[in-house]
C-alpha positions, 0 to 999 in steps of 0.5 A: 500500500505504502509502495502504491502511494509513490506509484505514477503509472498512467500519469502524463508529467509536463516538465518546463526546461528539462533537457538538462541538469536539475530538471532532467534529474527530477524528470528522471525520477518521476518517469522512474516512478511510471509516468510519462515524461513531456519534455520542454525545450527552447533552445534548439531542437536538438537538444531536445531530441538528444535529450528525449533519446536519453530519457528513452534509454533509460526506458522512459515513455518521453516526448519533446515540445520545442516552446518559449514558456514566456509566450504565452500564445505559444504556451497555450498552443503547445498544450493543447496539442499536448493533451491531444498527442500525449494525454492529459497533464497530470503533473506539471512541473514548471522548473524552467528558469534563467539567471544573470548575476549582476549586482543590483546598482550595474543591472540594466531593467531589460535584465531584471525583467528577462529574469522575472519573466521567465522565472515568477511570469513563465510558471504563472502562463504554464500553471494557467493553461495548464490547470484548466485541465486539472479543475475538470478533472478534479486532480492534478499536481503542480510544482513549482521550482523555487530557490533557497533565494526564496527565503535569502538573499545573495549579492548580485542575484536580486532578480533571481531572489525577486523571481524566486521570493514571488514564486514561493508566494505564487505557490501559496495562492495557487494552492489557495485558490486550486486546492478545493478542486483536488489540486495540490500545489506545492514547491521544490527549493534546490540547495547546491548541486553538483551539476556540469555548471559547477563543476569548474569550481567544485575543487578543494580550496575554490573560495566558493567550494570551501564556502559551500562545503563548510556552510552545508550541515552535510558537509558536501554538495548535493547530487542532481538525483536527491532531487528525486525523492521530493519530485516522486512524492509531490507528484503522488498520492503521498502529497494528497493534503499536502498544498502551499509548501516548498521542500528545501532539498539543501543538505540543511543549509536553511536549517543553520545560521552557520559555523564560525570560521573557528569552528572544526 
C-alpha cells in the first residue's frame, strides 16, 4: 500500500526546461516512478531530441515540445496539442528558469525583467493553461521550482531572489485558490548541486567550494538525483493534503545560521 502511494503509472508529467541538469534529474525520477515524461525545450531542437533519446534509454515513455514558456500564445498552443498527442497533464512541473548575476546598482531593467519573466511570469502562463485541465478533472499536481533565494538573499542575484521570493508566494495562492478542486500545489527549493555548471569550481580550496562545503550541515554538495525523492512524492498520492509548501532539498543549509570560521 505504502509502495502504491509513490506509484505514477498512467500519469502524463509536463516538465518546463528539462533537457538538462536539475530538471532532467527530477524528470528522471518521476518517469522512474511510471509516468510519462513531456519534455520542454527552447533552445534548439536538438537538444531536445538528444535529450528525449536519453530519457528513452533509460526506458522512459518521453516526448519533446520545442516552446518559449514566456509566450504565452505559444504556451497555450503547445498544450493543447499536448493533451491531444500525449494525454492529459497530470503533473506539471514548471522548473524552467534563467539567471544573470549582476549586482543590483550595474543591472540594466531589460535584465531584471528577462529574469522575472521567465522565472515568477513563465510558471504563472504554464500553471494557467495548464490547470484548466486539472479543475475538470478534479486532480492534478503542480510544482513549482523555487530557490533557497526564496527565503535569502545573495549579492548580485536580486532578480533571481525577486523571481524566486514571488514564486514561493505564487505557490501559496495557487494552492489557495486550486486546492478545493483536488489540486495540490506545492514547491521544490534546490540547495547546491553538483551539476556540469559547477563543476569548474567544485575543487578543494575554490573560495566558493570551501564556502559551500563548510556552510552545508552535510558537509558536501548535493547530487542532481536527491532531487528525486521530493519530485516522486509531490507528484503522488503521498502529497494528497499536502498544498502551499516548498521542500528545501539543501543538505540543511536553511536549517543553520552557520559555523564560525573557528569552528572544526
Amino acid at each position: 500500500m505504502s509502495i502504491n502511494l509513490f506509484d505514477l503509472t498512467g500519469k502524463t508529467a509536463l516538465i518546463t526546461g528539462a533537457t538538462h541538469g536539475l530538471g532532467m534529474a527530477m524528470a528522471k525520477g518521476i518517469g522512474n516512478a511510471g509516468a510519462k515524461i513531456v519534455v520542454n525545450g527552447n533552445s534548439s531542437q536538438t537538444k531536445l531530441d538528444e535529450a528525449v533519446a536519453t530519457y528513452k534509454e533509460f526506458g522512459i515513455e518521453a516526448y519533446g515540445y520545442l516552446f518559449d514558456v514566456t509566450d504565452e500564445v505559444a504556451v497555450k498552443e503547445n498544450i493543447e496539442k499536448i493533451e491531444k498527442e500525449v494525454g492529459s497533464i497530470d503533473i506539471l512541473v514548471n522548473n524552467a528558469g534563467i539567471i544573470k548575476r549582476t549586482p543590483l546598482v550595474d543591472m540594466e531593467v531589460v535584465d531584471f525583467k528577462a529574469v522575472v519573466d521567465v522565472d515568477l511570469v513563465a510558471p504563472f502562463i504554464v500553471s494557467k493553461h495548464v490547470v484548466k485541465g486539472m479543475i475538470e478533472r478534479k486532480s492534478g499536481k503542480i510544482i513549482n521550482i523555487c530557490s533557497m533565494m526564496s527565503e535569502l538573499g545573495r549579492n548580485s542575484v536580486g532578480a533571481y531572489a525577486a523571481a524566486k521570493g514571488g514564486l514561493k508566494m505564487l505557490t501559496q495562492n495557487m494552492a489557495t485558490e486550486w486546492a478545493k478542486f483536488n489540486i495540490q500545489t506545492n514547491g521544490i527549493g534546490p540547495g547546491y548541486f553538483a551539476t556540469s555548471q559547477t563543476e569548474p569550481i567544485r575543487v578543494d580550496g575554490h573560495p566558493f567550494n570551501d564556502f559551500i562545503v563548510n556552510r552545508t550541515p552535510s558537509g558536501k554538495w548535493g547530487n542532481p538525483d536527491d532531487l528525486q525523492g521530493a519530485a516522486i512524492f509531490l507528484s503522488s498520492k503521498a502529497s494528497d493534503f499536502v498544498n502551499g509548501h516548498v521542500v528545501y532539498v539543501d543538505g540543511g543549509i536553511l536549517a543553520t545560521i552557520g559555523k564560525p570560521a573557528n569552528e572544526d
